[in-house]
N, CA, C and O atoms as CSV, one atom per row, in Angstrom:
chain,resi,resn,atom,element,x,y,z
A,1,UNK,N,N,0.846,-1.175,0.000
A,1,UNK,CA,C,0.000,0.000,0.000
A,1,UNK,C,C,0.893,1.240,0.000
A,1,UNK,O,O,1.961,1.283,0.611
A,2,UNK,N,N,0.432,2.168,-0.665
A,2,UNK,CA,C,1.071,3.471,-0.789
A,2,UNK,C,C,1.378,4.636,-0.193
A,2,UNK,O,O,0.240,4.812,-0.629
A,3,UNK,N,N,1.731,5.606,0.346
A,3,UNK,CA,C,1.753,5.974,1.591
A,3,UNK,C,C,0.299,7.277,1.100
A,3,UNK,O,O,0.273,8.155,1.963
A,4,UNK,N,N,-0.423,7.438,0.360
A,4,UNK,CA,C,-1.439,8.136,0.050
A,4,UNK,C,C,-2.658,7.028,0.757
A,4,UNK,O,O,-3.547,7.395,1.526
A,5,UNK,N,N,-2.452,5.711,0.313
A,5,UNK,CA,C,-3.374,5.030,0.967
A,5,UNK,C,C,-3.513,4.981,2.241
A,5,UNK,O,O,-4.583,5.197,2.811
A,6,UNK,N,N,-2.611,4.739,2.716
A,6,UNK,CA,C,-2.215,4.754,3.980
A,6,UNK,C,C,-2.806,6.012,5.042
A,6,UNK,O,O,-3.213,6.016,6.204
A,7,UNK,N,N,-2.601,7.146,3.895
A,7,UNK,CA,C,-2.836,8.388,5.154
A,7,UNK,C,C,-4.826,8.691,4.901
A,7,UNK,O,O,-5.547,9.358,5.643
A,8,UNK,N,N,-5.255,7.908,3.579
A,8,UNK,CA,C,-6.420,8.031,3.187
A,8,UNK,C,C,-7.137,7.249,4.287
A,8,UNK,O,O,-8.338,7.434,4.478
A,9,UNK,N,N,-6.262,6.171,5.190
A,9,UNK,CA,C,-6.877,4.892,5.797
A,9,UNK,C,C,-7.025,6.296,7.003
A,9,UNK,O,O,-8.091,6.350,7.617
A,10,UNK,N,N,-6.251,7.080,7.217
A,10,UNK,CA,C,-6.555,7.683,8.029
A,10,UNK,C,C,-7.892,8.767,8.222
A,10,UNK,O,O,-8.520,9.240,9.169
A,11,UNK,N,N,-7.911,8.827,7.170
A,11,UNK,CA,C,-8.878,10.324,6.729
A,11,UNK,C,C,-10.269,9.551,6.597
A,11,UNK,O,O,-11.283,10.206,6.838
A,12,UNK,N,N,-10.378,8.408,6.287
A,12,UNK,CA,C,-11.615,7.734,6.089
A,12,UNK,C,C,-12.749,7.034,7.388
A,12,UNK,O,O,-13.964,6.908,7.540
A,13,UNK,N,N,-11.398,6.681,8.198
A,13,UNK,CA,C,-11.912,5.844,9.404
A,13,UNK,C,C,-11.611,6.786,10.493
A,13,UNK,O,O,-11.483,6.319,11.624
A,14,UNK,N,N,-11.464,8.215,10.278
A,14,UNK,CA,C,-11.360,9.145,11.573
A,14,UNK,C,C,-12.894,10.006,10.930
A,14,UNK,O,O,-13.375,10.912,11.611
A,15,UNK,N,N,-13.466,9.651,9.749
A,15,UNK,CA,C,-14.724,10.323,9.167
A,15,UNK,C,C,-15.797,9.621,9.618
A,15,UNK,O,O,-16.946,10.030,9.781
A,16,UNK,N,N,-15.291,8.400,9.833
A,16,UNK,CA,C,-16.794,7.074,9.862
A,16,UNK,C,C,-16.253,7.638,11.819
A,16,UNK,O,O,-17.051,8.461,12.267
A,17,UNK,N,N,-15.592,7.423,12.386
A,17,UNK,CA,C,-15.547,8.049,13.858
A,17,UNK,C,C,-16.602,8.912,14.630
A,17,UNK,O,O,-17.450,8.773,15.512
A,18,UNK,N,N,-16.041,9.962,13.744
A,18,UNK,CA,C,-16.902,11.117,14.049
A,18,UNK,C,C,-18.251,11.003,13.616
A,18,UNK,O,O,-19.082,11.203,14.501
A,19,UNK,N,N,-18.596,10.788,12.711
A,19,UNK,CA,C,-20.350,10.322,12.523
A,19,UNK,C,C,-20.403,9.291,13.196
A,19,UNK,O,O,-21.398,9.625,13.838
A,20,UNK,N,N,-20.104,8.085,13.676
A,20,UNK,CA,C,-20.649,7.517,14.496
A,20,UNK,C,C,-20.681,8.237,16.464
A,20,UNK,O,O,-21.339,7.892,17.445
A,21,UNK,N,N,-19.648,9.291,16.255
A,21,UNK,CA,C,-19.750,10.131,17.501
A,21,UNK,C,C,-20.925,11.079,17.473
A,21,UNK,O,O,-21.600,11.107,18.502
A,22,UNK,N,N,-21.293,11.879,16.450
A,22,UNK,CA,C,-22.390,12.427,16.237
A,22,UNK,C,C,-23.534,11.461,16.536
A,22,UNK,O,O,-24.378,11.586,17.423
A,23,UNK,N,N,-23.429,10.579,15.734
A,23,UNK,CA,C,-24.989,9.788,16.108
A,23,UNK,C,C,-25.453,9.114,17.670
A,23,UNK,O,O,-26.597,8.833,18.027
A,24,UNK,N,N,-24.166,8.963,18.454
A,24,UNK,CA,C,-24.302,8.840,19.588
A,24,UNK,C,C,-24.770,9.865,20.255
A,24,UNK,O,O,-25.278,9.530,21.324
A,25,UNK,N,N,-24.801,11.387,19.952
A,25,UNK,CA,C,-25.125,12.447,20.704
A,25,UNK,C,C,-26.834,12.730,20.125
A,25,UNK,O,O,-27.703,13.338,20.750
A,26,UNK,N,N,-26.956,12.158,18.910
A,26,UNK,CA,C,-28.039,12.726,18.403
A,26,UNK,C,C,-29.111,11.416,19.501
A,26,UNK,O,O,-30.063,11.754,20.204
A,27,UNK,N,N,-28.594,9.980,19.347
A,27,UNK,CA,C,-29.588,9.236,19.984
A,27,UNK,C,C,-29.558,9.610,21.614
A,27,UNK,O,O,-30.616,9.580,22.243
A,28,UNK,N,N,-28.419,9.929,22.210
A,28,UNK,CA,C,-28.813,10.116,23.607
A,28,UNK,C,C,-29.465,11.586,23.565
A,28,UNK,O,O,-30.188,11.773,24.543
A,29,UNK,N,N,-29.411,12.399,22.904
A,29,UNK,CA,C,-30.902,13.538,23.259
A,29,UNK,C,C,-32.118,12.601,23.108
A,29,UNK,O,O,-32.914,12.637,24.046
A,30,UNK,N,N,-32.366,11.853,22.187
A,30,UNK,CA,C,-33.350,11.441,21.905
A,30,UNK,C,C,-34.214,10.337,22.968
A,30,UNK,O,O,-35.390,9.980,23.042
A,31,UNK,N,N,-32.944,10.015,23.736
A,31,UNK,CA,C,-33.114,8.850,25.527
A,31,UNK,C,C,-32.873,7.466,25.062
A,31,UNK,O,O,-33.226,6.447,25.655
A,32,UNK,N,N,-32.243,7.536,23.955
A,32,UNK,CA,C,-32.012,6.218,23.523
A,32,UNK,C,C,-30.294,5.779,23.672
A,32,UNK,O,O,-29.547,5.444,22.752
A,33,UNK,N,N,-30.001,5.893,24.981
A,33,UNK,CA,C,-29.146,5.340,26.211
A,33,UNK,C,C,-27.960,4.963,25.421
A,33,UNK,O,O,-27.021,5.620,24.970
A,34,UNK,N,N,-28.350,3.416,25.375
A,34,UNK,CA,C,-27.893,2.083,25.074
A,34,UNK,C,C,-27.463,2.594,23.561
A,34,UNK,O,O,-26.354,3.107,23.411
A,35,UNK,N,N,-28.103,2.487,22.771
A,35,UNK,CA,C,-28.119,2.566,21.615
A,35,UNK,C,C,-26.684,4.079,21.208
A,35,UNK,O,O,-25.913,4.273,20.268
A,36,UNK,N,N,-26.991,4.834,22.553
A,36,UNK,CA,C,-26.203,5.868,22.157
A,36,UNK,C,C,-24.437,5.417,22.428
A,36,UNK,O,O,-23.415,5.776,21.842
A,37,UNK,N,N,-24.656,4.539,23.516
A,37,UNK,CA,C,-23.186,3.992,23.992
A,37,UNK,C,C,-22.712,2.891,23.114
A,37,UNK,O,O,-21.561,2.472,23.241
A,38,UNK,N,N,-23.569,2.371,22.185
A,38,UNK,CA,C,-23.368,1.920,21.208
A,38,UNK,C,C,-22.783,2.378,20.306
A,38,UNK,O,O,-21.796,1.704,20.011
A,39,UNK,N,N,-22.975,3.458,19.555
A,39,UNK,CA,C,-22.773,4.050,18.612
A,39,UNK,C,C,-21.467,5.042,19.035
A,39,UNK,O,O,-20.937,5.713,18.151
A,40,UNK,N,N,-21.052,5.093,20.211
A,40,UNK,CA,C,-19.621,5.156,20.643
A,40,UNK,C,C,-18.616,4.499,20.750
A,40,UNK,O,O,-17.404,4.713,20.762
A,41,UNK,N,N,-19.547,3.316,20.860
A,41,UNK,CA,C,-18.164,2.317,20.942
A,41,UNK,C,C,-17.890,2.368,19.014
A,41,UNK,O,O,-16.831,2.819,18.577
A,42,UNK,N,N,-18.496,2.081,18.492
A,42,UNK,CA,C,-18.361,1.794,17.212
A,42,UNK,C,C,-17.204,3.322,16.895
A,42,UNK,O,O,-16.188,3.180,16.216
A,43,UNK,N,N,-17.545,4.522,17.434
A,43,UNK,CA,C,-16.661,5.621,16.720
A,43,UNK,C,C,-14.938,5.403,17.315
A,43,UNK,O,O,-13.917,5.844,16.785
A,44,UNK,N,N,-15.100,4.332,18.945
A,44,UNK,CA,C,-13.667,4.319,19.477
A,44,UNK,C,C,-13.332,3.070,18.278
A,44,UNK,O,O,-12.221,3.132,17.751
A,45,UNK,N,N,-14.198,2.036,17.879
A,45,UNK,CA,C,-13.006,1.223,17.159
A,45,UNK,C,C,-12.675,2.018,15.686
A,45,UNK,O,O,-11.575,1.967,15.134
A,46,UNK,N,N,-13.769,2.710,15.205
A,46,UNK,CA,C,-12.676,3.423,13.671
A,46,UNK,C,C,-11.692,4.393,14.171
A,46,UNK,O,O,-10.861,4.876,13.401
A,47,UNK,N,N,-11.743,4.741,15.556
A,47,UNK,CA,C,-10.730,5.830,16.133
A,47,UNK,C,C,-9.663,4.662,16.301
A,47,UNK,O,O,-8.528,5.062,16.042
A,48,UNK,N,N,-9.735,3.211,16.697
A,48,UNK,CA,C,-8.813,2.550,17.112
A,48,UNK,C,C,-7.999,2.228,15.649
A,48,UNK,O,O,-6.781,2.052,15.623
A,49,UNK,N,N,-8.737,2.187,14.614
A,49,UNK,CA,C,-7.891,1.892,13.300
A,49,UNK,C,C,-7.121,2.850,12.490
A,49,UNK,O,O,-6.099,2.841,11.803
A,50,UNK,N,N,-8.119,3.756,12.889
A,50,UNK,CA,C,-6.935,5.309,12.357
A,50,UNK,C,C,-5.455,5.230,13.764
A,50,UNK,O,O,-4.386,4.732,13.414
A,51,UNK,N,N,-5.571,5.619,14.837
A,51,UNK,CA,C,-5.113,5.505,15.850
A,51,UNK,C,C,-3.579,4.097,15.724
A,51,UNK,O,O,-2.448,4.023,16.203
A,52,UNK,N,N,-4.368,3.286,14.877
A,52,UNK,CA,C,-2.951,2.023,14.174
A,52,UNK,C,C,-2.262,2.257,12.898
A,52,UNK,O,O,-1.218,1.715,12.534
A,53,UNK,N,N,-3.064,3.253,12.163
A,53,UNK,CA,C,-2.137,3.376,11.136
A,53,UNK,C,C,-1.262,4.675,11.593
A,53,UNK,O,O,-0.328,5.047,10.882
A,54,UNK,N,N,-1.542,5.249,12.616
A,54,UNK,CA,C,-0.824,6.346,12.920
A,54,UNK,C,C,0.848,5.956,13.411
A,54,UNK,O,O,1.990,6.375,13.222
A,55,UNK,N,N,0.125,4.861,14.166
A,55,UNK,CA,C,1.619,4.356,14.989
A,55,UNK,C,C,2.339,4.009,14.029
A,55,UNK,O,O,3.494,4.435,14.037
A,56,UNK,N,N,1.916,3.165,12.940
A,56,UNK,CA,C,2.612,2.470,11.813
A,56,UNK,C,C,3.588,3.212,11.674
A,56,UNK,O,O,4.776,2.928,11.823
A,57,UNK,N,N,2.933,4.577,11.269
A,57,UNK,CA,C,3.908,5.617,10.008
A,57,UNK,C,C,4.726,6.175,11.251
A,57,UNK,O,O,5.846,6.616,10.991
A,58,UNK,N,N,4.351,6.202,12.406
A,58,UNK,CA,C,5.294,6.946,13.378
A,58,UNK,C,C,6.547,5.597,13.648
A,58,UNK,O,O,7.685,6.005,13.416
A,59,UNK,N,N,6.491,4.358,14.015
A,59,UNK,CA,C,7.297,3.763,13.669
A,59,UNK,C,C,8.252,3.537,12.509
A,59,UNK,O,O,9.473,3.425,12.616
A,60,UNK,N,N,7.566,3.484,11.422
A,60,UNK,CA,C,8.064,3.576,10.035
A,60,UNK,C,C,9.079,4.705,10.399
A,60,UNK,O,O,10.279,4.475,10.251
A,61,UNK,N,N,8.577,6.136,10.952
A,61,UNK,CA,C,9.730,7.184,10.683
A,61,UNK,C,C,10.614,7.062,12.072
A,61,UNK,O,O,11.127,8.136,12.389
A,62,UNK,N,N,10.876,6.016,12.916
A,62,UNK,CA,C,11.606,6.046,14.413
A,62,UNK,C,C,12.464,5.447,13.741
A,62,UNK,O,O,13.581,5.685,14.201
A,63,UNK,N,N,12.499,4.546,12.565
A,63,UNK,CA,C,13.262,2.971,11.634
A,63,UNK,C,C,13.899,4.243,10.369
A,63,UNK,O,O,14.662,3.947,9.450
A,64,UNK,N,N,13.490,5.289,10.570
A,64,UNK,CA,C,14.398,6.271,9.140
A,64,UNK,C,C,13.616,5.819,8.001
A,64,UNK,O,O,14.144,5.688,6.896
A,65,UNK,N,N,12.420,5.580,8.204
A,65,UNK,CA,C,11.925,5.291,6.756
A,65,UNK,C,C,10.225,6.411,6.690
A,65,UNK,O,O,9.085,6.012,6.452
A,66,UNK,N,N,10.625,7.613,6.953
A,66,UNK,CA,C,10.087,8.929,7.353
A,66,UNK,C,C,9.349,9.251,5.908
A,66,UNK,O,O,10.262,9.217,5.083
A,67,UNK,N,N,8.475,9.460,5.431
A,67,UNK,CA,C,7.693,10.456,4.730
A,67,UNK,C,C,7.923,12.150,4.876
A,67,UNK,O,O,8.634,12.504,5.817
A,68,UNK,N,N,7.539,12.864,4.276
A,68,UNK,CA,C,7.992,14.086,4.166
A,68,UNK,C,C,6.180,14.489,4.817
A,68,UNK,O,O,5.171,13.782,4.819
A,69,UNK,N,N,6.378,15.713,5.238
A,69,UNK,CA,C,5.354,16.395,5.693
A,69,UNK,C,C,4.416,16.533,4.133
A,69,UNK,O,O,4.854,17.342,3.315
A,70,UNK,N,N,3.331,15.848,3.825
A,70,UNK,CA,C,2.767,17.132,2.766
A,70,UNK,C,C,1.238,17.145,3.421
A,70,UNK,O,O,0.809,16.491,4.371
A,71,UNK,N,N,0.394,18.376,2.358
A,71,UNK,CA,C,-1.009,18.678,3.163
A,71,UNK,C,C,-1.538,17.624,3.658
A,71,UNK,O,O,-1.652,17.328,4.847
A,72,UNK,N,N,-1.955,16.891,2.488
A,72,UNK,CA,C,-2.743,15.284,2.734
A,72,UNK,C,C,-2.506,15.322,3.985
A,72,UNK,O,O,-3.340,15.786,4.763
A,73,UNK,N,N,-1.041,14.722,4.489
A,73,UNK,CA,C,-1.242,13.793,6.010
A,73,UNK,C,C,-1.748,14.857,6.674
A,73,UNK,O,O,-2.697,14.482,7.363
A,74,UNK,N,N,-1.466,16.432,6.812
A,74,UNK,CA,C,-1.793,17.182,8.028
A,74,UNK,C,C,-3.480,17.468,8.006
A,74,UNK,O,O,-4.004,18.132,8.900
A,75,UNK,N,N,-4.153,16.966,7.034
A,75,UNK,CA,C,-5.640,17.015,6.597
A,75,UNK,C,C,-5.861,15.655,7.450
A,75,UNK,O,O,-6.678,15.580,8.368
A,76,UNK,N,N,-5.118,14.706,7.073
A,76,UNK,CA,C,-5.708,13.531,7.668
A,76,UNK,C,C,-5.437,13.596,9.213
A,76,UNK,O,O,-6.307,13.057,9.896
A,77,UNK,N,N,-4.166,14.278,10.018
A,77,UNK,CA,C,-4.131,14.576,11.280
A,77,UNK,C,C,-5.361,15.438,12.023
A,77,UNK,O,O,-5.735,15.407,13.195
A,78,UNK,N,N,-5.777,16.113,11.034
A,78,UNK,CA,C,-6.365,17.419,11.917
A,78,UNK,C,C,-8.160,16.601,11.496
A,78,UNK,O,O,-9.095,17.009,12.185
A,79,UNK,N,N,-8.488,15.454,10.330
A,79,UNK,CA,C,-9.536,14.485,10.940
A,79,UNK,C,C,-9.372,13.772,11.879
A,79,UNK,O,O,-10.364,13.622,12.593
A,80,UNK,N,N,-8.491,13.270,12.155
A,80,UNK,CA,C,-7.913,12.271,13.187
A,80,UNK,C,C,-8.824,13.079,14.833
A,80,UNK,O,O,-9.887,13.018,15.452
A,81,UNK,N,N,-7.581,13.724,14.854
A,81,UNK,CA,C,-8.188,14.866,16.172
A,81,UNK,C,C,-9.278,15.794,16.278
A,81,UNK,O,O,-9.594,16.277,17.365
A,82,UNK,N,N,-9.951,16.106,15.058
A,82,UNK,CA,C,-11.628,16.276,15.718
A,82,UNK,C,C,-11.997,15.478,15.965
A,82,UNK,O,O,-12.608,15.496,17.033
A,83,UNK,N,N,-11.926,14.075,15.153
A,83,UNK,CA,C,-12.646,13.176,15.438
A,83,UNK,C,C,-12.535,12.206,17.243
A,83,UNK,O,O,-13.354,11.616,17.948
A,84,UNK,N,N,-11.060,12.517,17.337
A,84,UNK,CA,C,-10.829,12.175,18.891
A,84,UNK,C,C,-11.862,13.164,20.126
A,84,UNK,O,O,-12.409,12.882,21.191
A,85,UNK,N,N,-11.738,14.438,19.270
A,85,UNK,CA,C,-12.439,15.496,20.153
A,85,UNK,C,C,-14.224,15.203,19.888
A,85,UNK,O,O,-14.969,15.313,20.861
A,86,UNK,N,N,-14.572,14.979,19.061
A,86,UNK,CA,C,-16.036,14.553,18.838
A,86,UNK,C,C,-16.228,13.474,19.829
A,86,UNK,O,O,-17.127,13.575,20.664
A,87,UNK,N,N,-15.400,12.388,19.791
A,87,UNK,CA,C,-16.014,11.090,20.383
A,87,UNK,C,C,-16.158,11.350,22.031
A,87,UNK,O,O,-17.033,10.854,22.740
A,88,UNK,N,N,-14.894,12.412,22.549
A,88,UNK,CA,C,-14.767,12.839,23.675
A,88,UNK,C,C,-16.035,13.449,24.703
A,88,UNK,O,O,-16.434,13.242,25.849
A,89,UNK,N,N,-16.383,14.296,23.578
A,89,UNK,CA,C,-17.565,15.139,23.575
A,89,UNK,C,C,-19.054,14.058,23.960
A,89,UNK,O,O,-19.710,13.743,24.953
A,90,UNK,N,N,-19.045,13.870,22.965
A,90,UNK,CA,C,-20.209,12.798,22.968
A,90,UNK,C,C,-20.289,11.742,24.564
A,90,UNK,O,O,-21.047,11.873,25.525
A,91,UNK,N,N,-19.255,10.788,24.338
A,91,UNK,CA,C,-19.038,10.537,26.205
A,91,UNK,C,C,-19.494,11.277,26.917
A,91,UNK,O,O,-20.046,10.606,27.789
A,92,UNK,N,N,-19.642,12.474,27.143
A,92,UNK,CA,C,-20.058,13.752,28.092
A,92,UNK,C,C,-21.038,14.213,27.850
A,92,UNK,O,O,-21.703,14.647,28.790
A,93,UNK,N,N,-21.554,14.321,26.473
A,93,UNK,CA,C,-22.983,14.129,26.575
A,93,UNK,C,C,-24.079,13.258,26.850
A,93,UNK,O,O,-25.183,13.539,27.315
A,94,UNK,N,N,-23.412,11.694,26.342
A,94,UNK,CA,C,-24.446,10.775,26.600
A,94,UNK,C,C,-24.513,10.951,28.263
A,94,UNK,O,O,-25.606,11.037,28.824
A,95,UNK,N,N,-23.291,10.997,28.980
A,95,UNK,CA,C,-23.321,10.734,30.715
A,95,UNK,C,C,-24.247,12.109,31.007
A,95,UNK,O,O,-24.788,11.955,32.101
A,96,UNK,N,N,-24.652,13.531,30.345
A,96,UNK,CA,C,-25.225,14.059,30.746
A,96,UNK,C,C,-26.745,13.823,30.523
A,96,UNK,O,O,-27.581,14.078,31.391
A,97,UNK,N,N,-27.053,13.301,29.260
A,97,UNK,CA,C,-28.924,12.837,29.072
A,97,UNK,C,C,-29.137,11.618,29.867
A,97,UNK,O,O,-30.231,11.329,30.352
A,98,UNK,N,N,-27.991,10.852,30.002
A,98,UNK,CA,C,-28.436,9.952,30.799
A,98,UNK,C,C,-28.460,10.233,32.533
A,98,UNK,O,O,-28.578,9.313,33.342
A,99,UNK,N,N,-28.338,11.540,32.874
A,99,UNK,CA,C,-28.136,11.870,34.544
A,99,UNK,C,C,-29.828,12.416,33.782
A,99,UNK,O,O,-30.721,11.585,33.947
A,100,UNK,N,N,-30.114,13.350,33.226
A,100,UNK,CA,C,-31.293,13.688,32.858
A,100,UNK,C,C,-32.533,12.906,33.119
A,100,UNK,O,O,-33.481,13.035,33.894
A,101,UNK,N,N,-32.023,11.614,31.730
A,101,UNK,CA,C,-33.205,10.570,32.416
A,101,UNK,C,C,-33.149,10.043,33.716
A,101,UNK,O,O,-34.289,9.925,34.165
A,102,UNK,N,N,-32.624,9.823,34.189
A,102,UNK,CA,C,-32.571,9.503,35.509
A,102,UNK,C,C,-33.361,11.076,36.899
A,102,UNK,O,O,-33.913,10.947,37.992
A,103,UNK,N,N,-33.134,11.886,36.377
A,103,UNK,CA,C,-33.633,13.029,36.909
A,103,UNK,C,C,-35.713,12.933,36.628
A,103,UNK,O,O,-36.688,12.924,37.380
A,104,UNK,N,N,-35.554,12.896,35.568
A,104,UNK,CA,C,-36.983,13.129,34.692
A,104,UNK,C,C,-37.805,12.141,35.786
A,104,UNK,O,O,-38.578,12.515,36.668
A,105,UNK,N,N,-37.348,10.592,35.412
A,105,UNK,CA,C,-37.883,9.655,36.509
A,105,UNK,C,C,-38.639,9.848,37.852
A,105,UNK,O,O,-39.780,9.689,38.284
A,106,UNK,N,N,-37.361,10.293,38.317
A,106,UNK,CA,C,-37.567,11.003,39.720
A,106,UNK,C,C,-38.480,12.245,40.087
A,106,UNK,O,O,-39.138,12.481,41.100
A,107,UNK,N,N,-38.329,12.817,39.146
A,107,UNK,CA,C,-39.498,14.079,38.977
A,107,UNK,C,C,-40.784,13.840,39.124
A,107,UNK,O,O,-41.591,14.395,39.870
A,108,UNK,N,N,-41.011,12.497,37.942
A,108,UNK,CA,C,-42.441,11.875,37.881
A,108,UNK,C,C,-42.713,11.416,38.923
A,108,UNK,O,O,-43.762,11.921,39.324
A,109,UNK,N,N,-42.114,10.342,39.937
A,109,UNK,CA,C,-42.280,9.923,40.862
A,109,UNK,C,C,-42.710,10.744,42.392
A,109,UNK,O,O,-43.465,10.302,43.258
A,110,UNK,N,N,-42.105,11.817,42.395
A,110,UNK,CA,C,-42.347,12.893,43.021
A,110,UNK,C,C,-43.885,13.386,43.106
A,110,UNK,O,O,-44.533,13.672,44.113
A,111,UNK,N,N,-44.339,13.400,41.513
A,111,UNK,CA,C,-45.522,14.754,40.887
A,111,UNK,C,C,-46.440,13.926,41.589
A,111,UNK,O,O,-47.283,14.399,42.352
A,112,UNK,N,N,-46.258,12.168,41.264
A,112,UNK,CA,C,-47.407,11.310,40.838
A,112,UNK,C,C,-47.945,11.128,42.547
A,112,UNK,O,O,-48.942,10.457,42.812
């Protein structure tokens, strides 16, 4: 594989990340919990495959067999790390709708 492929492996599976981090935030507004911690785990494993080709090329360049800086990779770095920062995010939101539902509950129980 080519080192364009390579940094594409990055740019592709730090994209599928972050939409699966988004959709975790969109289902826990929605109170759909489970489903939302679901759809996180799924954004940590394309974070875990970008996250392996990273090491690759950082090994590759510890061994002197270094690539040169061009845009591409710093496009594919700077998906990489929203996408770390999205999934982050999301964690902190689902733990906040889910203190919510748990609040709401209690509310009812209270009224009733």
């Amino acid at each position: 594989m080519d080192y364009q492929e390579v940094v594409f492996g990055i740019i592709v599976n730090s994209g599928d990340a972050k939409s699966y981090a988004m959709e975790a935030i969109k289902k826990a507004k929605e109170g759909k919990i489970e489903e939302a911690k679901s759809s996180l785990e799924k954004s940590s494993e394309f974070l875990g495959k970008s996250h392996d080709i990273q090491t690759k090329l950082i090994q590759e360049e510890a061994n002197g067999n270094g690539q040169d800086l061009t845009l591409l990779m710093a496009h594919a770095q700077d998906h990489f790390m929203n996408a770390l920062t999205v999934r982050d995010l999301a964690k902190e939101f689902i733990d906040l709708y889910e203190t919510l539902e748990v609040i709401k509950v209690q509310v009812k129980k209270c009224v009733q």
